[in-house]
N, C-alpha and C positions, 0 to 999 in steps of 0.2 A: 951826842949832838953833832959832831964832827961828822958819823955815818949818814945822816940823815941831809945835812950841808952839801956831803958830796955824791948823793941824791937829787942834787935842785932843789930839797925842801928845806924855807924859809921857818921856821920856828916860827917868829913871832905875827908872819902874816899866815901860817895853818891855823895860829890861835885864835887870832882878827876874825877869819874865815869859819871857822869853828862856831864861834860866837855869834856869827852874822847869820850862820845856818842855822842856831839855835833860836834866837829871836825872830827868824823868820817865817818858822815851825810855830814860837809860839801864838804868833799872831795870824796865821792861816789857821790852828787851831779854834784863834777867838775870833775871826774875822766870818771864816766859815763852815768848820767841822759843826759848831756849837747849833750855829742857827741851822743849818741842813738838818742834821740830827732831829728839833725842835720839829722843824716843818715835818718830818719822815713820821716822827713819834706822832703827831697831830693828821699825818694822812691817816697812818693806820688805824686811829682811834675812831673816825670818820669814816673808815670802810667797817670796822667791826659792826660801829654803830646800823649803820645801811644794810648791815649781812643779819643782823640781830631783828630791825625793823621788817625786813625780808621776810624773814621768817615767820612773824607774827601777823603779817597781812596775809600768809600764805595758810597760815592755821585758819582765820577767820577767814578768808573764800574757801578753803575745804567746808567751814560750818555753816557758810550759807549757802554753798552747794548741796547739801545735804540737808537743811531747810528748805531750800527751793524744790528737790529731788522729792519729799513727803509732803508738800503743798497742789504738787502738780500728781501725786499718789491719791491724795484726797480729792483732788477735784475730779482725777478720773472716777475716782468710784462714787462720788454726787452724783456725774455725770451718768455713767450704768444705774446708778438707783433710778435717777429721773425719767430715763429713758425705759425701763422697766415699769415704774408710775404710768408713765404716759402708755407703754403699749398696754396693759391690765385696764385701763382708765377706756383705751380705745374698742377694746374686747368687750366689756362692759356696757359702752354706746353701743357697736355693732349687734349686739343679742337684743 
């Protein structure tokens, strides 16, 4: 104790100080580790979720592109039929 005295350290106010940094820790802890934390855990869950919905908007415009891509395949080939109708139709009148 004596070495420590003839240090300039006070024992009883390192303890004081000690104590004061411990409960100070505690309550930045509860004040706001806890709530930051909460909010970070609740960002990420909210980006997951948006990365997850992403995804599945992304599958369904693949499958209606791909519905659209065989909609516009069949009306071309209506369209080649009709227009075949029509010239056989026109050949027909002209004889």
């Amino acid at each position: 104790m004596e070495g420590l005295a003839n240090l300039g350290i006070n024992m009883p106010t390192l303890l004081a100080q000690l104590i004061n940094v411990a409960i100070l820790f505690g309550l930045l802890y509860l004040v706001a580790y806890r709530p930051i934390m909460r909010m970070l855990d609740e960002r990420s869950r909210k980006v997951k979720e948006s990365m997850e919905q992403t995804e599945f908007i992304k599958q369904q415009a693949e499958r209606a592109e791909g519905e659209a891509a065989k909609r516009i395949e069949a009306a071309s080939k209506e369209g080649q039929e009709a227009i075949a109708r029509a010239m056989r139709t026109g050949e027909g009148v002209r004889r």
